[in-house]
C-alpha positions in Angstrom: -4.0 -5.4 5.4 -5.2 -2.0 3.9 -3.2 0.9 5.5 -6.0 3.2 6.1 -4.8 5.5 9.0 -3.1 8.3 7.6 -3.4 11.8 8.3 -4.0 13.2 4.9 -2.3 16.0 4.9 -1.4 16.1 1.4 -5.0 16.0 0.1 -5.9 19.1 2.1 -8.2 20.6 2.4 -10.4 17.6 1.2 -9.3 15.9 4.3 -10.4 18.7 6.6 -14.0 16.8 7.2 -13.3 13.0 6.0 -10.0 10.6 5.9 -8.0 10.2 2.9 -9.6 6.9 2.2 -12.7 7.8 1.8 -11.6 10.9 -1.3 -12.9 9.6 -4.0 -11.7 8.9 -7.8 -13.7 8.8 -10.7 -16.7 8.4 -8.3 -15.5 5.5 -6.2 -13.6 5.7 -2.7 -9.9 5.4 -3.0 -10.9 2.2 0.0 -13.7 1.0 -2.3 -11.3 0.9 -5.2 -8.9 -0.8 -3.0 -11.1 -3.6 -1.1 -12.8 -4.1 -5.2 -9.2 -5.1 -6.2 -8.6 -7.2 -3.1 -12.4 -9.2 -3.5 -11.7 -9.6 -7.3 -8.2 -11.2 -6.6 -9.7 -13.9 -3.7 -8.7 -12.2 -1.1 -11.6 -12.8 2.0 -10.5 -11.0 4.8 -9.0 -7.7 5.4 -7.3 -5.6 8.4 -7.7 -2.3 8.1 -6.4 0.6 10.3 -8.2 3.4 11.2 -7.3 6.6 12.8 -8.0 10.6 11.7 -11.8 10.2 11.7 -11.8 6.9 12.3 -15.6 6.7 13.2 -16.2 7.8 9.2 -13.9 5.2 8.3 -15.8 2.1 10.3 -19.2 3.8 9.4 -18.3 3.4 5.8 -16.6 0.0 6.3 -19.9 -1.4 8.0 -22.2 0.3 5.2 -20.1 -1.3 2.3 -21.4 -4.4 0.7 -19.0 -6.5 1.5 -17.9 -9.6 -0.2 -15.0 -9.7 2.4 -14.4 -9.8 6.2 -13.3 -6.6 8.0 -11.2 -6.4 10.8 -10.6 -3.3 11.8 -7.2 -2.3 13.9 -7.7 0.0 16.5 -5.1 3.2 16.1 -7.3 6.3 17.6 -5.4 6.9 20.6 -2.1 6.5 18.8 -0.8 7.0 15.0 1.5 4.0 14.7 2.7 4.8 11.5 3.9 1.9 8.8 5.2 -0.6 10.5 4.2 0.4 14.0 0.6 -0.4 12.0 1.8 -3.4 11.1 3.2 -4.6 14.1 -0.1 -3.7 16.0 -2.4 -5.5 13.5 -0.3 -8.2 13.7 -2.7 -10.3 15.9 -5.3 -9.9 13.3 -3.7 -11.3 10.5 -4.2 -14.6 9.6 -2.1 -15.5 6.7 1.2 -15.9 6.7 2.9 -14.0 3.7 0.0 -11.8 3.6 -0.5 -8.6 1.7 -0.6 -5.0 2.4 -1.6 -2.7 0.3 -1.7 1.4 1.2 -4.8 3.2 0.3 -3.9 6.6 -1.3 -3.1 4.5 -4.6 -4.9 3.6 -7.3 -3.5 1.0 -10.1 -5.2 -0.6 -13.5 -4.4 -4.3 -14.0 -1.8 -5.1 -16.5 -2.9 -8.8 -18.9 -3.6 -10.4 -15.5 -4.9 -9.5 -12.2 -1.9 -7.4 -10.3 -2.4 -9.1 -7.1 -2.4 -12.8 -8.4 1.0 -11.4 -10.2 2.7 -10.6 -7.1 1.6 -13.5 -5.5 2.8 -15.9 -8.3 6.3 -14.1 -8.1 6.3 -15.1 -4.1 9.4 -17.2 -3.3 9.2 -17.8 0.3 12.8 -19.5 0.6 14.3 -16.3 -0.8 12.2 -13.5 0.3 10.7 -11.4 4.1 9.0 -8.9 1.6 7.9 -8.5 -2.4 6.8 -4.9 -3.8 4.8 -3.9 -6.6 6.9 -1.4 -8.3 6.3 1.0 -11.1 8.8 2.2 -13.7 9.7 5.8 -12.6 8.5 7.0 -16.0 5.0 5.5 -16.2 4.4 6.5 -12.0 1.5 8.7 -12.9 0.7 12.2 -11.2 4.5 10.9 -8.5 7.3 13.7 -8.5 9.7 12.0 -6.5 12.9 10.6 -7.6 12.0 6.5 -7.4 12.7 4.7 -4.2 14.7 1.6 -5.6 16.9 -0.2 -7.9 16.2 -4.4 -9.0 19.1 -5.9 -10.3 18.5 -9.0 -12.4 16.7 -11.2 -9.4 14.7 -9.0 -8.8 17.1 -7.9 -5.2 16.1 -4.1 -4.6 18.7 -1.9 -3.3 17.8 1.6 -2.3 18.2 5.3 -4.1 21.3 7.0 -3.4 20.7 10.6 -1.6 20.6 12.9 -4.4 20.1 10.5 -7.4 17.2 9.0 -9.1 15.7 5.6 -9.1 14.1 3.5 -12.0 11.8 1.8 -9.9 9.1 3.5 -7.5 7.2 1.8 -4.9 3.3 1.4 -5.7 2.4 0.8 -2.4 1.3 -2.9 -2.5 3.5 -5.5 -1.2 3.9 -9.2 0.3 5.0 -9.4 3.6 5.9 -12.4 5.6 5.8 -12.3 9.1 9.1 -12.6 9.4 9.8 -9.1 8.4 8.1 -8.3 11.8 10.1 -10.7 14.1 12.9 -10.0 16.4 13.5 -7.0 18.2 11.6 -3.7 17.0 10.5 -0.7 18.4 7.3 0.0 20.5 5.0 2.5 19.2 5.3 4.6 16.0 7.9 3.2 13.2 8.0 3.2 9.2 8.4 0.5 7.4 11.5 1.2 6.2 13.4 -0.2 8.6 12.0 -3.5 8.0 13.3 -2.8 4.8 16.2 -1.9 5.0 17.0 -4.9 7.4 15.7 -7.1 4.5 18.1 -5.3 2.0 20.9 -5.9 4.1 20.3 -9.9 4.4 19.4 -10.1 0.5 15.5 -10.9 1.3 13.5 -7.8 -0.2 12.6 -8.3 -3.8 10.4 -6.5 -6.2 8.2 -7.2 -9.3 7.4 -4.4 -12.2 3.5 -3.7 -12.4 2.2 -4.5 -15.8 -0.3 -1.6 -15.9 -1.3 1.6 -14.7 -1.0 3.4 -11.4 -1.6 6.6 -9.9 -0.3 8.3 -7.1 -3.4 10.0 -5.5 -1.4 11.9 -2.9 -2.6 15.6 -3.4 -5.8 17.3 -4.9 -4.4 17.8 -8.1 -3.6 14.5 -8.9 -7.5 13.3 -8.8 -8.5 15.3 -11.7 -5.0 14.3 -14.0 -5.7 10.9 -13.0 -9.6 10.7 -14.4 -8.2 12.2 -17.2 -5.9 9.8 -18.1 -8.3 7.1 -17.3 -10.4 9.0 -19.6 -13.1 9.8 -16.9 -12.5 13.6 -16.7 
C-alpha cells in the first residue's frame, strides 16, 4: 500500500495546486519514484489512497505506464489518516504481511534491493510489523529527534519525551494483518497505536536501511536532496 493521501502542508506552497505525491525530485514524482521501487522489487499490485486533489492523483495513476495493478482507496469524503487508511484499504489488500510504504520519502538501495531486504528479515512467528529504519545520523534533510531504539533482536522500543533516538522511521514497513485486528477505532487514527500495541506484546521489529534516504517533507529539502544525489 502506498500512503498517498496527505494533506501536504509541509511542502507549501507547492501543494497549493497538486498533492504531495505528485512534487517531484530530480525530475521524477515522489509516487513514480515510489511505485519504480515497488515494480523493481516484484511487487504487482498496489493500493493507493487518495485524498487532497485526489482527481490529480488518479489522473496521473491512470496515465502512468504501469507495470503494476492500481487499486485506488477511496478517502475524498474523509481523511482517515495512518491507520484509519489502513484499516479502510484493508479490503483491498491481498497479501497477507504486505507492505506499506509512505510517499513523501525517497531512499537509494543499499548492496541489494531495500524491499527484498526487509522482506528477507520477515519473521512471521515473531513479528505484527517490521520498519525500515535509518540511523539518525545518515536521515538526510530529517530534524527530528529519531523515533525508536532496537535492541539486539531487532525489538524497537520508542524515544523517551525529551531525548533522542538512534533509529528513525523511513516510512516503509511490513505489516501483517494482524496489526489491524481486534478492536480499533472508526474513522481517523495514526498508526501509532498499532504500534504501540505491538511494542507492548514484543511483536514490532526493525531493520537498518543499507543506503540512502531522504526525508522530502518541506520545499527545502528537494533541492539538498538533488544535491546530495548529485543532481542539483
Amino acid at each position: 500500500m502506498v500512503m498517498a493521501a496527505g494533506l501536504g502542508k509541509r511542502m507549501r506552497p507547492l501543494t497549493a495546486t497538486r498533492p504531495k505525491p505528485l512534487v517531484e525530485v530530480a525530475g521524477k514524482t515522489l509516487l513514480d519514484h515510489t511505485l519504480d521501487k515497488l515494480k523493481a522489487a516484484g511487487v504487482t499490485k498496489a493500493v493507493v489512497n487518495v485524498h487532497y486533489l485526489a482527481d490529480a492523483l488518479e489522473a496521473h495513476l491512470k496515465n502512468r505506464v504501469q507495470g503494476i495493478e492500481i487499486a485506488v482507496s477511496d478517502e475524498r469524503t474523509l481523511l482517515l489518516e495512518t491507520g484509519g487508511g489502513l484499516a479502510h484499504a484493508l479490503p483491498l489488500i491481498d497479501a497477507d504481511p504486505f507492505l506499506v510504504v509512505n510517499s513523501d520519502n525517497l531512499w537509494v538501495d543499499g548492496p541489494v534491493d531495500t524491499i527484498r531486504l526487509l522482506a528477507s528479515a520477515w519473521d512471521d512467528d515473531r513479528m505484527d510489523a517490521l520498519l525500515l529504519l535509518v540511523p539518525h545520523a545518515r536521515a538526510n534533510c530529517h530534524k527530528g529527534q529519531g523515533d525508536f531504539h532496537m535492541d539486539a533482536a531487532g525489538r524497537l522500543r520508542r524515544r523517551r519525551p525529551g531525548a533522542v533516538a538512534p533509529f528513525v522511521f523511513t516510512g516503509v514497513q511490513i505489516v501483517s494483518k494482524r496489526l489491524l485486528a481486534g478492536e480499533i477505532p472508526e474513522g481517523a487514527f495514526s498508526t501509532n497505536l498499532l504500534w504501540d500495541r505491538a511494542i507492548e506484546a514484543g511483536r514490532l521489529y526493525g531493520v537498518v536501511h543499507e543506503g540512502l534516504w531522504f526525508d522530502i517533507g518541506a520545499p527545502p529539502n528537494i533541492k539538498k536532496a538533488e544535491e546530495i544525489l548529485g543532481l542539483g
